[in-house]
C-alpha positions as CSV (number, residue, x, y, z in Angstrom):
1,X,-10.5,-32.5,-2.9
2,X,-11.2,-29.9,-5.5
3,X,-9.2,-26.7,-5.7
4,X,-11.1,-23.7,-4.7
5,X,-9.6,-19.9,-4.7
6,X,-9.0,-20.0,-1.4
7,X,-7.0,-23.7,-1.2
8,X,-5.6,-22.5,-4.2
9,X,-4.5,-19.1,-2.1
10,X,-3.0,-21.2,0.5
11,X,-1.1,-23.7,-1.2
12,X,1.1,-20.9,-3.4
13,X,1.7,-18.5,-0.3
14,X,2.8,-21.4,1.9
15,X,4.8,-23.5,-0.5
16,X,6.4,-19.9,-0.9
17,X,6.7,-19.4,2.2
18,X,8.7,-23.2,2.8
19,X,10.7,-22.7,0.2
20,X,11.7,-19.7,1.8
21,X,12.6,-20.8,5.4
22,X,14.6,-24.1,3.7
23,X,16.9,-21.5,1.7
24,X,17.5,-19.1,5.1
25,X,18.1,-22.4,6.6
26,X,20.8,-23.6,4.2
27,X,22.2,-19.9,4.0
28,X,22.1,-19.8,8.1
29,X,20.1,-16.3,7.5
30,X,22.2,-15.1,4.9
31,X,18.8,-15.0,2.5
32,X,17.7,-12.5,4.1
33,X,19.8,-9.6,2.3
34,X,17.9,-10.8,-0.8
35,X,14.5,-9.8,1.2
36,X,15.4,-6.4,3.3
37,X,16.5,-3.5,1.9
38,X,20.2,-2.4,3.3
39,X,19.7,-5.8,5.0
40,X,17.9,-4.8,7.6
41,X,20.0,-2.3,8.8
42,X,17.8,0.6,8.8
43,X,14.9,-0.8,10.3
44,X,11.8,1.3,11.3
45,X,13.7,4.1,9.7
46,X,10.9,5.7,7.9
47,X,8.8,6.5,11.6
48,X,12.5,7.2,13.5
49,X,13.6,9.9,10.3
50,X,9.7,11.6,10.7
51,X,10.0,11.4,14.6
52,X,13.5,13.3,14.3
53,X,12.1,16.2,12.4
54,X,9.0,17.1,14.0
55,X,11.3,17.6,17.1
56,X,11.0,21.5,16.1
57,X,7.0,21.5,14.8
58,X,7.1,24.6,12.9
59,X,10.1,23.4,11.2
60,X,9.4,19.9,9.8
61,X,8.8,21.1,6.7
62,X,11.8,22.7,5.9
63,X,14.4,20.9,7.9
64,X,14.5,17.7,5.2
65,X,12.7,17.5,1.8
66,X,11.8,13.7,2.9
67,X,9.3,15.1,4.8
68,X,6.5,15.0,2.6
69,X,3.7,13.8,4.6
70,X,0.3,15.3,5.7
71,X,0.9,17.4,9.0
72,X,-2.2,15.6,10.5
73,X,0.8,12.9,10.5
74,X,3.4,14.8,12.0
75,X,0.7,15.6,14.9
76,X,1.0,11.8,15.6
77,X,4.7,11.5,15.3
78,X,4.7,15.0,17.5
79,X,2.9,12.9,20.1
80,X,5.1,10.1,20.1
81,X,8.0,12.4,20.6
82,X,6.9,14.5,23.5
83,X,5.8,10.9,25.6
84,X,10.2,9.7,24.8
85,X,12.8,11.0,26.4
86,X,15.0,13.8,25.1
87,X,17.8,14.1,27.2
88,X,20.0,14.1,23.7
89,X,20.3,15.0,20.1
90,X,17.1,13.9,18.2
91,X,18.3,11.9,15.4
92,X,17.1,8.6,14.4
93,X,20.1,6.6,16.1
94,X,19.4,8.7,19.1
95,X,15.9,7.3,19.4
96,X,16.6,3.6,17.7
97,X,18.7,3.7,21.1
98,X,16.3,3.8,23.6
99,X,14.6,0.6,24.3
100,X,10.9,2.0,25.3
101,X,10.8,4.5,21.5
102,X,11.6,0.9,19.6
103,X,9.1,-1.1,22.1
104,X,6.5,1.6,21.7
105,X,6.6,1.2,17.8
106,X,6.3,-2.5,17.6
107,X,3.5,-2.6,19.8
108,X,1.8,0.6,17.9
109,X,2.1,-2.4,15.0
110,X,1.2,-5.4,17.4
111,X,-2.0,-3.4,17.7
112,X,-2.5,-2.9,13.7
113,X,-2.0,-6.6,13.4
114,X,-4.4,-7.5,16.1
115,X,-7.4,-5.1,14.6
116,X,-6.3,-6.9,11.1
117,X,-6.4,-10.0,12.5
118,X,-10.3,-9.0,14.0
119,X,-10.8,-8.1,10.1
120,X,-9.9,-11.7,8.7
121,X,-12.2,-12.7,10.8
122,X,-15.0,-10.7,9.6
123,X,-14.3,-11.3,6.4
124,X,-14.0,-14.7,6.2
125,X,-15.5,-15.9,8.9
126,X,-15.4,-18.1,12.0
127,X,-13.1,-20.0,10.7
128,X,-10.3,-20.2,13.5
129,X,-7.9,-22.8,11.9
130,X,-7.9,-20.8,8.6
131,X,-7.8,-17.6,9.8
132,X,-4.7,-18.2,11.9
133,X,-3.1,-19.0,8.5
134,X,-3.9,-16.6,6.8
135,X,-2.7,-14.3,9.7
136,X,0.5,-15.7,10.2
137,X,0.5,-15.9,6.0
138,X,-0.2,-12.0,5.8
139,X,2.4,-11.1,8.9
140,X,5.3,-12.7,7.4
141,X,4.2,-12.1,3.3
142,X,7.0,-9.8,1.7
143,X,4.6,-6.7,1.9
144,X,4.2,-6.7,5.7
145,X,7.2,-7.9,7.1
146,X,9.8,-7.3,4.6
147,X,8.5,-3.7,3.5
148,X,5.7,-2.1,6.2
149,X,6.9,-3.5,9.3
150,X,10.7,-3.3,8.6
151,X,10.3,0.7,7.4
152,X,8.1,1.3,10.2
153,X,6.6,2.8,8.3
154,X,2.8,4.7,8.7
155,X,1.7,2.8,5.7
156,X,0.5,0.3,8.2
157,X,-1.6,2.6,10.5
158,X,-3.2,4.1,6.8
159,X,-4.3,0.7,6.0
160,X,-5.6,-0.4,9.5
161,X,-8.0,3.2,9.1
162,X,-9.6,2.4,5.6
163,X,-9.8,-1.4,6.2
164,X,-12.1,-0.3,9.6
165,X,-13.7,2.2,7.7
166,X,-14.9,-0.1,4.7
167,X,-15.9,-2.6,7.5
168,X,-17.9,0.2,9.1
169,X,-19.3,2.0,6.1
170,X,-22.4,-0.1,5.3
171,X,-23.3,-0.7,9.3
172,X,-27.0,-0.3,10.4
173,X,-25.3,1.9,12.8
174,X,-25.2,5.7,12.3
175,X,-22.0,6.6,14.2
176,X,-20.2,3.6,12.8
177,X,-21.5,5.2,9.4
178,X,-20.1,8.1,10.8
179,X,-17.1,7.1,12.2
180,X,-16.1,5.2,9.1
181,X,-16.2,8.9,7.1
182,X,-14.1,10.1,9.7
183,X,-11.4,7.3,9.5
184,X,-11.6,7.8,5.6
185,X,-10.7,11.5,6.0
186,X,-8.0,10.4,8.7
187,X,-6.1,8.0,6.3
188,X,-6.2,10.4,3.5
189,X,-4.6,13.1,6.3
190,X,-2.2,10.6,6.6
191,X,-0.9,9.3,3.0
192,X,-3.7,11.4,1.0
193,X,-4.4,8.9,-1.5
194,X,-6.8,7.6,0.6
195,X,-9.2,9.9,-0.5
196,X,-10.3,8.0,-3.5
197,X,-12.0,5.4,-1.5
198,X,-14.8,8.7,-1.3
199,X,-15.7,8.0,-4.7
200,X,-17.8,5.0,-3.1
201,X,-20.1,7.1,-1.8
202,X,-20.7,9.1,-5.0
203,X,-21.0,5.5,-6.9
204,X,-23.9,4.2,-4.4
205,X,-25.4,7.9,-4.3
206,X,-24.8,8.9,-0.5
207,X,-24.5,11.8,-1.8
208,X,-25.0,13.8,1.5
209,X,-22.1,11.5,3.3
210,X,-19.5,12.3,0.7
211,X,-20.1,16.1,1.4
212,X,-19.4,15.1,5.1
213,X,-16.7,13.2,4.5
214,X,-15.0,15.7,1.8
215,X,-15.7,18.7,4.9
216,X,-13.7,16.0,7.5
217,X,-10.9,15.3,4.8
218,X,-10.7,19.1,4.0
219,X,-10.2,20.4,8.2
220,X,-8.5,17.5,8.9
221,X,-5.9,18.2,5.8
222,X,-5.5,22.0,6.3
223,X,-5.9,22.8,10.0
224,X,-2.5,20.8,11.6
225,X,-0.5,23.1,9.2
226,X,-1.2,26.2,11.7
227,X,1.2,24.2,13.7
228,X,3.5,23.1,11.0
229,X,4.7,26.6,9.3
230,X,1.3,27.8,8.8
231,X,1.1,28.7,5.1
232,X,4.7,28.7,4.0
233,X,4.8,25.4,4.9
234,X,2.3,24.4,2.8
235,X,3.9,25.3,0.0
236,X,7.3,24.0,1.0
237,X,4.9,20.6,1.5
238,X,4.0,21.0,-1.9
239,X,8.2,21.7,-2.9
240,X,9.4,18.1,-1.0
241,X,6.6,16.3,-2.6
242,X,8.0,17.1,-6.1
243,X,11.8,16.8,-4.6
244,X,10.6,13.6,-3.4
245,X,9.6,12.8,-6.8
246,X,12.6,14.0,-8.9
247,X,14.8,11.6,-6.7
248,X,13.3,8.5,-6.9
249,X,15.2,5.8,-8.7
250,X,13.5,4.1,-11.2
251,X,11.8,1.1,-10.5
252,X,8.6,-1.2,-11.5
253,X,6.7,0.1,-8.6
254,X,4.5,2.3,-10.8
255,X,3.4,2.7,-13.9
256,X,5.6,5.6,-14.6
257,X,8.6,3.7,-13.3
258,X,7.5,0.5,-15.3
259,X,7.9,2.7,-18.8
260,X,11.1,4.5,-17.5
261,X,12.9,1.1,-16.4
262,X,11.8,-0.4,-19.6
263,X,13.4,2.5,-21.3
264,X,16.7,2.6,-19.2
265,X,16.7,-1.6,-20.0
266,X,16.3,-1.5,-23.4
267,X,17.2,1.9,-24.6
268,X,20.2,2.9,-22.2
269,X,21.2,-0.8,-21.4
270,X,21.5,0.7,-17.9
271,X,22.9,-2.3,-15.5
272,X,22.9,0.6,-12.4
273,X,20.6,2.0,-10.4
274,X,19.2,5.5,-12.5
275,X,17.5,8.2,-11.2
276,X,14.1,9.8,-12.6
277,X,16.6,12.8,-13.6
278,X,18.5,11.1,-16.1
279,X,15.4,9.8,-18.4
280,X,14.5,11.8,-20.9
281,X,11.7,13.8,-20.1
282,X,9.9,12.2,-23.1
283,X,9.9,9.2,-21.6
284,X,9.1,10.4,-17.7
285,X,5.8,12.2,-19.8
286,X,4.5,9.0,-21.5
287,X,4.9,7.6,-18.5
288,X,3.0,10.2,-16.7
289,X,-0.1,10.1,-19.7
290,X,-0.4,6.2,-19.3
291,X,-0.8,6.8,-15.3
292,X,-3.6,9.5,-16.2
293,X,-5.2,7.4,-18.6
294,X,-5.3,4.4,-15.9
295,X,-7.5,7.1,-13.4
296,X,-9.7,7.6,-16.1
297,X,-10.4,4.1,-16.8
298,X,-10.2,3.1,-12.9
299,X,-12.7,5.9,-12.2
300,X,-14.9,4.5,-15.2
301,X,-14.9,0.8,-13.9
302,X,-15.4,1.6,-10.2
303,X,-18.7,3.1,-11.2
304,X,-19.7,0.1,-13.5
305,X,-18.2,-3.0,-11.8
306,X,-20.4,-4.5,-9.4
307,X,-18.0,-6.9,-7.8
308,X,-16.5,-5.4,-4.4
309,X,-13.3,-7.0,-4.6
310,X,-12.7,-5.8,-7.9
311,X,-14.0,-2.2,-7.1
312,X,-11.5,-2.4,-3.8
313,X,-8.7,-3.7,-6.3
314,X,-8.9,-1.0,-8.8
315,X,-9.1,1.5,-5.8
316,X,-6.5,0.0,-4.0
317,X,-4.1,0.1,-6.9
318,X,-4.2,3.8,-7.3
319,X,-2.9,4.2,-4.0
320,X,0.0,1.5,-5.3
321,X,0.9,2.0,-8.9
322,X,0.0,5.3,-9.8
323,X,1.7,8.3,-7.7
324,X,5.3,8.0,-8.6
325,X,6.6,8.4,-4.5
326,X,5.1,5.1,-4.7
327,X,7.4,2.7,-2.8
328,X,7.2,-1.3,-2.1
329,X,5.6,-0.8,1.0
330,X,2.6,0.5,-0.7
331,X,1.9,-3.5,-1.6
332,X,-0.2,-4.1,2.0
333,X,-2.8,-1.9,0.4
334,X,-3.7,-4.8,-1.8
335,X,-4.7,-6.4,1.8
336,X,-8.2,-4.4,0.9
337,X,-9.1,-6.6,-2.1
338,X,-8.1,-9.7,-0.5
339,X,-10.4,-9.1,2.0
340,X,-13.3,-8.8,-0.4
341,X,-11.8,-11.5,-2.8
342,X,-11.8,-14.2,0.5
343,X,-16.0,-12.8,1.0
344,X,-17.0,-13.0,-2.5
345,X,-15.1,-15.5,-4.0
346,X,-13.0,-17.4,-1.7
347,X,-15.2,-20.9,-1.6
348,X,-15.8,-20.9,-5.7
349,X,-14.4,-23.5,-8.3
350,X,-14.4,-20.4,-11.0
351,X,-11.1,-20.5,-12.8
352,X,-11.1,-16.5,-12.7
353,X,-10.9,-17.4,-8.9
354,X,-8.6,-19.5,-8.9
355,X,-6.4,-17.3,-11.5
356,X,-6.7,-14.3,-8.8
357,X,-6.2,-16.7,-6.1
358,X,-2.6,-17.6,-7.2
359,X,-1.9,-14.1,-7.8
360,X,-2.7,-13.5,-4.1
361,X,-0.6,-16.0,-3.0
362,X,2.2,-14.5,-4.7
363,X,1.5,-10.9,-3.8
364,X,1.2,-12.5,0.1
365,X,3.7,-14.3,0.9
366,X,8.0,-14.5,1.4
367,X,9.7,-16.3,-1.9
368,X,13.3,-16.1,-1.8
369,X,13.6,-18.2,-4.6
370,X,16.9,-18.5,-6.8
371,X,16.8,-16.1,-10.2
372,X,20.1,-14.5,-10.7
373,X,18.6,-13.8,-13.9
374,X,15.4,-12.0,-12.3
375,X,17.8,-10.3,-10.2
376,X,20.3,-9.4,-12.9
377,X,16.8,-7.7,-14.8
378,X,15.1,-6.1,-12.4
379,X,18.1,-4.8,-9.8
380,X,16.0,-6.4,-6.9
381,X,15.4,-10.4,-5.8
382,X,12.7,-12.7,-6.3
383,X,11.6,-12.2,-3.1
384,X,11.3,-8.3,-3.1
385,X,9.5,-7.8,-6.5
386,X,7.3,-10.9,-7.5
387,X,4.3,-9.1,-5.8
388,X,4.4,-6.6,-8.6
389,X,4.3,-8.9,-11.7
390,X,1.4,-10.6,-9.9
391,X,-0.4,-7.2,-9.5
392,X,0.2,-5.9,-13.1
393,X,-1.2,-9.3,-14.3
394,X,-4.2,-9.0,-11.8
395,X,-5.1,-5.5,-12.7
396,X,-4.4,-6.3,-16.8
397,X,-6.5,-9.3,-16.0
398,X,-9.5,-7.9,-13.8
399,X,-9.8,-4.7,-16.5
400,X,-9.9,-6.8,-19.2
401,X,-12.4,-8.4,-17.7
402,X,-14.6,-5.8,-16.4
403,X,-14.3,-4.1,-19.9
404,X,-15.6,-7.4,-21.6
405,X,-18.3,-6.9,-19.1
406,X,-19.5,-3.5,-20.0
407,X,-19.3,-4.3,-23.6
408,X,-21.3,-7.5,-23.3
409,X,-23.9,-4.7,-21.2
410,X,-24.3,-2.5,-23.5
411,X,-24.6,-5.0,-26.4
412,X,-27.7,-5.6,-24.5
413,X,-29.1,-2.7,-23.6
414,X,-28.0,-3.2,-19.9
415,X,-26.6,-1.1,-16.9
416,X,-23.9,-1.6,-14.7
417,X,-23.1,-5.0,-15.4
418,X,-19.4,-6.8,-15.5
């Protein structure tokens, strides 16, 4: 049987996947504090923390510097708060200890799950047998059970929104035309980086749409702050996400984080954690050029690359690699390529298929695999950060390529080809 991306996809992500049930077998579950952060301990912490501050709406802003998120956001997490009981002091113990607030959230993901499992589906499909593992592959992959699920955090909800919206976007249909504008401009209200996936509409010339949906982002974006603090907090939005920022320790999980932890390696021979503040700002600005010079040369191949699941990679990594509040959870975003990658080249022999495809299988997937050495590097497990050498490599890969492309184009005389 020859190897095809999409075999090729499935064999890395489930012998991953084995691997890593035998080892929290032999550990009797003690593997697992290699794959959660504070072991677990803090689950769904990121939506309990946001649905403790909004407790006091016009507030939210300046009660925590954490709380750096759209207000269009902190309407839903308002909702969720007035429908739980309050007979106590909101804090996030208060409402991890009332059964229906932790049932509600599990089921608000249950749903996300079931509307991505609808997707796989459409994008790869009537295929039952195979699109049951790739569901129950994607569920328990590092990026949606380890990161999204466990933070509870909204990251999931952002990605359900554009991956109906793409799926919507080209339908015969005008309100699902509509609609998918609308859930566009709702994601981007949510996590606002979103908002790149409107430069799809300037590349195909719908000109008229990406006014609409640039009018929906805008209203949706700016009117929820009436209820939030009204102008002031605006701008102390615009303080936390620089706080936010300033705080983060540095990590691989963006391309300004990659130079800085390659610096504290090499140059500080830093074994600790270290924080953004103690890099020389040198350094943090390098760091800061590279990730401008990426958008540039993202926004240049989205408009000349004529494969979808590359233009949906290169999209998709901005809302991953670039900002530097970027955190792990970010990874389910590159859900959106894989989607396109299954379509387009999920049957083919190519060995730039089957390249991606193992890549995929890495990104997708748990591998608690022994590397004390890996660990000993990076400051995280196996399991945690293998999805981000597999990206890197994918993206260095696919722009490679797509540049090869535009050069082999315009050696003869040809448009938009890669």
């Amino acid at each position: 049987m020859k190897m095809n991306a999409k075999r090729t996809y499935f064999l890395v992500s489930t012998s991953c996947l084995l691997l890593t049930v035998v080892s929290l077998l032999l550990s009797r579950g003690e593997a697992w504090s290699k794959l959660l952060v504070e072991n677990g301990y803090l689950y769904i912490g990121d939506f309990l923390m946001h649905l403790q501050f909004v407790d006091n709406p016009q507030n939210v802003y300046f009660a925590y510097e954490g709380c750096c998120f759209p207000p269009l956001a902190y309407v839903f997490f308002l909702f969720v708060n007035r429908i739980l009981p309050s007979n106590g002091a909101p804090d996030m113990n208060f409402y991890r200890g009332i059964p229906i607030a932790v049932i509600m959230i599990f089921a608000g993901m249950m749903l996300c799950m079931m509307i991505l499992a609808w997707m796989i589906r459409e994008y790869n499909g009537d295929r039952k047998l195979q699109n049951i593992g790739l569901l129950v592959l994607i569920l328990f992959s590092a990026p949606f059970l380890c990161d999204a699920i466990e933070r509870g955090n909204t990251v999931l909800h952002t990605l359900v929104f554009l991956v109906l919206a793409l799926y919507l976007k080209d339908s015969e249909n005008k309100a699902a035309r509509e609609s998918a504008l609308v859930l566009i401009a709702v994601a981007a209200s949510f996590k606002i980086y979103p908002a790149v996936f409107g430069l799809l509409y300037v590349k195909e010339k719908r000109y008229k749409e990406a006014m609409r949906l640039a009018i929906y982002g805008i209203l949706l974006f700016f009117v929820p702050f009436l209820f939030f603090g009204g102008f002031a907090g605006f701008l102390q939005f615009l303080h936390n996400l620089t706080a936010v920022q300033s705080k983060i320790t540095v990590n691989i999980c963006t391309i300004t984080g990659l130079v800085e932890f390659l610096y504290a390696k090499i140059c500080m021979g830093s074994v600790a954690p270290v924080t953004v503040d103690m890099i020389p700002a040198g350094v943090h600005l390098t760091g800061e050029i590279i990730s401008v010079v990426y958008l540039v040369l993202v926004c240049v191949l989205v408009f000349w690359e004529k494969k979808q699941w590359k233009v949906m990679l290169y999209l998709s990594s901005l809302m991953i690699i670039f900002t530097n509040s970027s955190f792990s959870y970010t990874t389910i975003y590159m859900l959106i390529p894989f989607l396109f990658f299954l379509k387009d080249e999920g049957e083919k022999q190519s060995r730039e298929g089957v390249i991606n495809a193992v890549l995929f299988g890495l990104i997708f997937t748990i591998c608690n695999l022994p590397g004390a050495w890996f660990e000993g590097f990076f400051g995280e497990s196996i399991g945690r950060l293998i999805r981000y050498p597999a990206i890197y490599v994918m993206l260095l890969y696919g722009v490679i390529g797509s540049l090869t492309g535009i050069y082999r184009a315009k050696k003869k005389g040809e448009k938009n080809v890669c």
